[in-house]
ROSE-4610 file (N, C-alpha, C; in Angstrom, 1 decimal, always signed):
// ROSE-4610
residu = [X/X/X/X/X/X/X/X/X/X/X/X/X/X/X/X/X/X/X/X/X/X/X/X/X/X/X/X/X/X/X/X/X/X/X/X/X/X/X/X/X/X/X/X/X/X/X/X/X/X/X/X/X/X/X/X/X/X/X/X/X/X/X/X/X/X/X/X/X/X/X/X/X/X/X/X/X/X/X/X/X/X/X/X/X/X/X/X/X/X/X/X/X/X/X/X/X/X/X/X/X/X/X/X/X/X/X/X/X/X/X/X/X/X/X/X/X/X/X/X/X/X/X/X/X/X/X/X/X/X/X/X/X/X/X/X/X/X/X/X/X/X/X/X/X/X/X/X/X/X/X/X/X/X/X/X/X/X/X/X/X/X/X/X/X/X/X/X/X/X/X/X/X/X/X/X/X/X/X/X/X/X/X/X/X/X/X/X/X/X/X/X/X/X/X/X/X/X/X/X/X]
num = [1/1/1/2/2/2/3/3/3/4/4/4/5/5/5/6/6/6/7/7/7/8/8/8/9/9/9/10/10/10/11/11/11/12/12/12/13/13/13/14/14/14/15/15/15/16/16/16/17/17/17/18/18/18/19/19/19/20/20/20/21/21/21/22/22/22/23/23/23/24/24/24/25/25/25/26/26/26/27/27/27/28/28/28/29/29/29/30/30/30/31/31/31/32/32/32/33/33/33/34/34/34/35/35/35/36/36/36/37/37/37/38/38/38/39/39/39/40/40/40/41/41/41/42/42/42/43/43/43/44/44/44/45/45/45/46/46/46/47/47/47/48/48/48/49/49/49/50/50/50/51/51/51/52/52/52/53/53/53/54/54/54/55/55/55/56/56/56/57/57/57/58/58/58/59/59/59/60/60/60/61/61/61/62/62/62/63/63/63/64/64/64/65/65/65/66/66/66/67/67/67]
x = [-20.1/-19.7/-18.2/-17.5/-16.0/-15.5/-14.3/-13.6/-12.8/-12.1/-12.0/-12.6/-12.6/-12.9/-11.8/-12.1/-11.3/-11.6/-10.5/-10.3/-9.9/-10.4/-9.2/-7.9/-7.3/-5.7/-5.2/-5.6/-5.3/-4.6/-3.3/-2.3/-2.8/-2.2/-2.7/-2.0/-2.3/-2.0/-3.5/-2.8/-4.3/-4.0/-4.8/-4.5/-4.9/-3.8/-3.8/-2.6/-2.8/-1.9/-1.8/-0.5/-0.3/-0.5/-1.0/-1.9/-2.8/-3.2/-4.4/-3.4/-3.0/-2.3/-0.8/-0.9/+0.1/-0.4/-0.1/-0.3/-0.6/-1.7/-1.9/-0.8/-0.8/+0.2/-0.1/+0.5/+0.3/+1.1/+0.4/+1.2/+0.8/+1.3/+1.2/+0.4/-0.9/-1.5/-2.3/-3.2/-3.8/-5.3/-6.1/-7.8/-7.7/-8.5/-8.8/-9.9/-11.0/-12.7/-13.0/-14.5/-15.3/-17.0/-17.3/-18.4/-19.5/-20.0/-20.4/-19.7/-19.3/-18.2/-17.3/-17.1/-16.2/-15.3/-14.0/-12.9/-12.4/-11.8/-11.0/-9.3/-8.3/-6.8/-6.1/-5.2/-4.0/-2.6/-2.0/-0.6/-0.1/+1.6/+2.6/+3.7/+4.7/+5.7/+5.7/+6.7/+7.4/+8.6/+8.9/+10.2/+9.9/+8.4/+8.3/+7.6/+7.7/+7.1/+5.7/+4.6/+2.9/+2.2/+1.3/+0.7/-0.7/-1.5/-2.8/-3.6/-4.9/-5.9/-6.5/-7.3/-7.5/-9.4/-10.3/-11.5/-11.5/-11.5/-11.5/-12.3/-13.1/-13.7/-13.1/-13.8/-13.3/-12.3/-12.7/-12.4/-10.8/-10.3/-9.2/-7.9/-8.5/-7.3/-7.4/-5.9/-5.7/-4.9/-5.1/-3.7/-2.6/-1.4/+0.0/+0.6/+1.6/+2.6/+2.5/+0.8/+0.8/+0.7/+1.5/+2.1/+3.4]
y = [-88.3/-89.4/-89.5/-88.2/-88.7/-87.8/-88.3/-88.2/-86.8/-86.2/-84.8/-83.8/-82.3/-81.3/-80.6/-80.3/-80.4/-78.1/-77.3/-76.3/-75.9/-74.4/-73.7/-73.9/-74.0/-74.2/-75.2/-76.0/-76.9/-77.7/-78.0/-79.2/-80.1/-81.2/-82.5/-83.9/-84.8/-86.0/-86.4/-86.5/-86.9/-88.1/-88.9/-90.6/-90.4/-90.2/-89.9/-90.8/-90.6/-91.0/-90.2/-90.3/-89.3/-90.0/-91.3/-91.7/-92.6/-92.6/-94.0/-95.7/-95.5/-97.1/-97.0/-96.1/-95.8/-96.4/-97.1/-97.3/-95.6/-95.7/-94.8/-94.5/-93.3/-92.7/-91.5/-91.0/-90.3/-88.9/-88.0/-86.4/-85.6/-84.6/-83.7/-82.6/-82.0/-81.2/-79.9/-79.2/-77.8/-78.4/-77.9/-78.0/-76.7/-76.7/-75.4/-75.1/-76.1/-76.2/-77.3/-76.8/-78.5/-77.5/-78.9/-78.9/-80.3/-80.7/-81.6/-83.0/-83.7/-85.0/-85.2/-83.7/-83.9/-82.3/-82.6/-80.9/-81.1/-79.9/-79.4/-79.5/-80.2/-80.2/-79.9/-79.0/-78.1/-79.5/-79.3/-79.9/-79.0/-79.8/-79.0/-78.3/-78.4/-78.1/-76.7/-76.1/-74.7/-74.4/-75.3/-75.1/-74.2/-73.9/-73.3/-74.3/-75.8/-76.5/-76.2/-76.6/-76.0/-76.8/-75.7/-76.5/-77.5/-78.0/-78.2/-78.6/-79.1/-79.4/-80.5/-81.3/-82.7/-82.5/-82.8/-83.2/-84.2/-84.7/-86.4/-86.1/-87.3/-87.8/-87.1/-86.8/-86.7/-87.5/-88.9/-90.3/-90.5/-89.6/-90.0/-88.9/-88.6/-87.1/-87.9/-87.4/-87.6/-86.0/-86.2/-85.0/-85.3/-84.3/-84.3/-84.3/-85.5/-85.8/-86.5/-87.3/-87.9/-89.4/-89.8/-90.8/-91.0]
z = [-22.5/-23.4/-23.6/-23.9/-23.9/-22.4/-22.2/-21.4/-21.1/-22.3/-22.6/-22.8/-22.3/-23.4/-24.1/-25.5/-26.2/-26.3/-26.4/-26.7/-28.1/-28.5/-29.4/-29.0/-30.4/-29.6/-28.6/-28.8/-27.4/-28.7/-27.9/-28.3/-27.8/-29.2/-28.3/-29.7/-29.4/-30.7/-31.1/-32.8/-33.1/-34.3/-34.1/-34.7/-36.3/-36.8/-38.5/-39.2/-40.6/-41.6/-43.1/-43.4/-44.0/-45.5/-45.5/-46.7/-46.8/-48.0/-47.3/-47.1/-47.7/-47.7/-46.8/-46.2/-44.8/-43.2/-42.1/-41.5/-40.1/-39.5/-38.3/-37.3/-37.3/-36.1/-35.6/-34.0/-33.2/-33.7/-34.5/-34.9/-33.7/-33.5/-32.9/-33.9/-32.9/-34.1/-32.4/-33.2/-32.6/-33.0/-32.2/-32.3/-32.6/-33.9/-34.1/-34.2/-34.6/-34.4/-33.3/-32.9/-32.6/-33.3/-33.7/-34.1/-33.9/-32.4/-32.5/-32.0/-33.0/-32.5/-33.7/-34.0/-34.9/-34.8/-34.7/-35.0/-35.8/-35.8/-37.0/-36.4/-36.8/-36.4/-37.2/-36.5/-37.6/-37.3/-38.6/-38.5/-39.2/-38.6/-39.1/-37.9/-38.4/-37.4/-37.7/-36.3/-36.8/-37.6/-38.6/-39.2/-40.4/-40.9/-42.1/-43.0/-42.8/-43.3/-43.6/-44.2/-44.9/-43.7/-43.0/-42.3/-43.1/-43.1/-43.3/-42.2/-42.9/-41.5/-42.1/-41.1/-41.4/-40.4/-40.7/-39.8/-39.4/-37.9/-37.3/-36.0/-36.0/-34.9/-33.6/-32.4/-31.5/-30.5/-31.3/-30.1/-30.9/-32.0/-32.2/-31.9/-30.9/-30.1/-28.8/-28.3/-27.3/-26.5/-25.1/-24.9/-25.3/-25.3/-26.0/-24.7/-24.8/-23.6/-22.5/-22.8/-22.3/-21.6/-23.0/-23.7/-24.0]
């Protein structure tokens, strides 16, 4: 059904917003689960900034870079 398989740790972009009344955009994030048709993605840079995690659909990751 989808085109990818998605790994632990696997970088990649994932189609988020950082509120509800913010428009969607491409972050850079980490698969840290899959469960089904749904993972788990880490954000957050390496500057020390707070990472968190977000649950989304599978169909809204893409790979990183290759775009």
């Amino acid at each position: 059904m989808y085109n990818h398989t998605y790994i632990f740790v696997f970088v990649c972009q994932a189609l988020s917003s950082t509120a509800a009344n913010e428009p969607c955009g491409w972050w850079r994030s980490r698969v840290k689960m899959v469960k089904g048709e749904f993972c788990v993605v880490e954000y957050g840079s390496g500057d020390g900034t707070p990472k968190f995690n977000e649950i989304l659909p599978i169909d809204k990751l893409r790979p990183a870079g290759k775009w």
